[in-house]
C-alpha positions in Angstrom: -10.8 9.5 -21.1 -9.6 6.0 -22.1 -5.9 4.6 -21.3 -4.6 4.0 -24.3 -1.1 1.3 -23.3 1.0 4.1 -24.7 -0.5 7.0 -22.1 -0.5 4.4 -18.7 2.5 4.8 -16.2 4.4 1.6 -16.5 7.4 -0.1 -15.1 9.8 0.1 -18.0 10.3 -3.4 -19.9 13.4 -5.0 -19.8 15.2 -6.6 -22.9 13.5 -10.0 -22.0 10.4 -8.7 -21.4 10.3 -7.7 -24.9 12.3 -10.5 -26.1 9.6 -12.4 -24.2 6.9 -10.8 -26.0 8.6 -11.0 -29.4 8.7 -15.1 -29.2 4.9 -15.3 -28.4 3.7 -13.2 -31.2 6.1 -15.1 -33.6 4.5 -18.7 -32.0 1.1 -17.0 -32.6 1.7 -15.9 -35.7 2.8 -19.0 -37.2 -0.1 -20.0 -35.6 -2.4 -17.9 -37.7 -0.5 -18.6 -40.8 -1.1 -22.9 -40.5 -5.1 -21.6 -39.7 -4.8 -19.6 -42.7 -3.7 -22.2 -44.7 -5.2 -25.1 -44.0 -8.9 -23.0 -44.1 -7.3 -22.5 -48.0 -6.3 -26.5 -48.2 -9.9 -26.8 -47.5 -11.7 -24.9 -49.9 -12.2 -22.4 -47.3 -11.3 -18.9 -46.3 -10.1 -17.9 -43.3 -13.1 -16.1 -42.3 -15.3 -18.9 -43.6 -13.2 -21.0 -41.2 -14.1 -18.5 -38.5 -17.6 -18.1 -38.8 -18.0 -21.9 -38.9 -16.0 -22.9 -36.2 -17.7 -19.8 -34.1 -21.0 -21.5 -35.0 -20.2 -25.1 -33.7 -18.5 -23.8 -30.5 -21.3 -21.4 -29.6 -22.0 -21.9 -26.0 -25.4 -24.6 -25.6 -26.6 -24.4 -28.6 -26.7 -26.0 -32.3 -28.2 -22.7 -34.2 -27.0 -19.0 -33.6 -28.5 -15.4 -34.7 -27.2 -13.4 -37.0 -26.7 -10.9 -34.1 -24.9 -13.8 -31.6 -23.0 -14.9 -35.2 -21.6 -11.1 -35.6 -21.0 -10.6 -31.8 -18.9 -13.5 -32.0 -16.8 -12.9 -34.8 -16.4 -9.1 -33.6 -17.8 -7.9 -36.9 -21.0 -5.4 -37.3 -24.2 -7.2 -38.5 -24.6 -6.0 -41.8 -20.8 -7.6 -42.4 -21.9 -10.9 -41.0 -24.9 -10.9 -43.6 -22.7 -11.1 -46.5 -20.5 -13.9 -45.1 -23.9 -15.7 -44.3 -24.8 -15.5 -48.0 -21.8 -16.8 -49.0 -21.6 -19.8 -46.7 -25.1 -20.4 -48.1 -24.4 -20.2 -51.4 -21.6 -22.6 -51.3 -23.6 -24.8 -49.0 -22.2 -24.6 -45.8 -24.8 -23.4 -43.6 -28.3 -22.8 -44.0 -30.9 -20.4 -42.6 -34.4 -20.9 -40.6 -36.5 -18.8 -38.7 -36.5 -19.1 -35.0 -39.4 -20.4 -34.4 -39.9 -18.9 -30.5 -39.5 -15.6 -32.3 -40.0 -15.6 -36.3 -38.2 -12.0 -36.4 -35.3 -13.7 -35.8 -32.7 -15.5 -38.2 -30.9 -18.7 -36.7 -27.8 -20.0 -38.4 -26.8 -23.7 -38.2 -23.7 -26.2 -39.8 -24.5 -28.1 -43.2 -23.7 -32.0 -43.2 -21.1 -30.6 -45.7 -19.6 -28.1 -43.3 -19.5 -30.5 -40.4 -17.4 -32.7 -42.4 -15.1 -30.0 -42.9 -14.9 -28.3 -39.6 -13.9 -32.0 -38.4 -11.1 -32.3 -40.4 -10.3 -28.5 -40.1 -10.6 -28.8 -36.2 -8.6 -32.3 -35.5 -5.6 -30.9 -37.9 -6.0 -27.5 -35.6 -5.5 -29.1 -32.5 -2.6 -31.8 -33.5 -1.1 -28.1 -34.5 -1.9 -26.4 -31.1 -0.3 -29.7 -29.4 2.9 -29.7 -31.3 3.1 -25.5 -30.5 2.1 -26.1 -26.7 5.3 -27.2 -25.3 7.2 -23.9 -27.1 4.0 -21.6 -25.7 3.6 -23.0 -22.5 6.6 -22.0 -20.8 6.5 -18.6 -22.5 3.1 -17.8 -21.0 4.3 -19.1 -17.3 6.9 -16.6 -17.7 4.7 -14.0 -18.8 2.6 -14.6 -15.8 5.6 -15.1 -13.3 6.5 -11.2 -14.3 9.2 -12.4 -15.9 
């Protein structure tokens, strides 16, 4: 049987705790929202975003599989095929066989979607600076069992 969060034996949460919870979820929610839009700014969706940034930040390596690619983006493999066309077709990433085993799809960045995901990526991280100082504390009081 799993444990769902609702069917565990817990310590009851306090007003803070809650309030606690509440303020992080808003931060990363506003979060999501900047992502959200500055993917749009760019031409991009949010999932295009995703699947590009998941690409480039793979762990050791400059091409993924479809299969690493889905994993990744927590998404079932037939769903990442259609979100690999379309990056294609808009030019964004391109397809090759792997040549240590040619049954195998790898995935790599376009010029074009490099230039993008820098621009994408310094604008997310100027936003995750300017949030850090609200977030920061919240999480040490999170982890302090506050």
């Amino acid at each position: 049987m799993t444990t769902t969060p609702s069917s565990r034996r817990v310590a009851p949460l306090s007003k803070a705790d809650y309030e606690l919870l509440a303020e992080i979820r808003d931060l990363l929610r506003r979060f999501g929202a900047f992502s959200e839009e500055a993917a749009r700014q760019a031409g991009l969706t949010a999932h295009h975003h995703q699947a590009l940034l998941a690409i480039k930040g793979y762990p050791g390596k400059e091409s993924l599989t479809v299969g690493e690619l889905a994993e990744r983006l927590g998404v079932r493999h037939h769903s990442v095929v259609g979100l690999i066309d379309r990056l294609v077709s808009r030019g964004l990433v391109e397809r090759h066989a792997n040549p240590t085993d040619r049954r195998q799809v790898l995935i790599e960045l376009t010029p074009k979607a490099e230039t993008l995901l820098v621009d994408l990526s310094l604008a997310h991280r100027d936003e995750l600076k300017r949030l850090a100082p609200l977030l920061g504390p919240l999480l040490e009081q999170l982890q302090s069992g506050a």
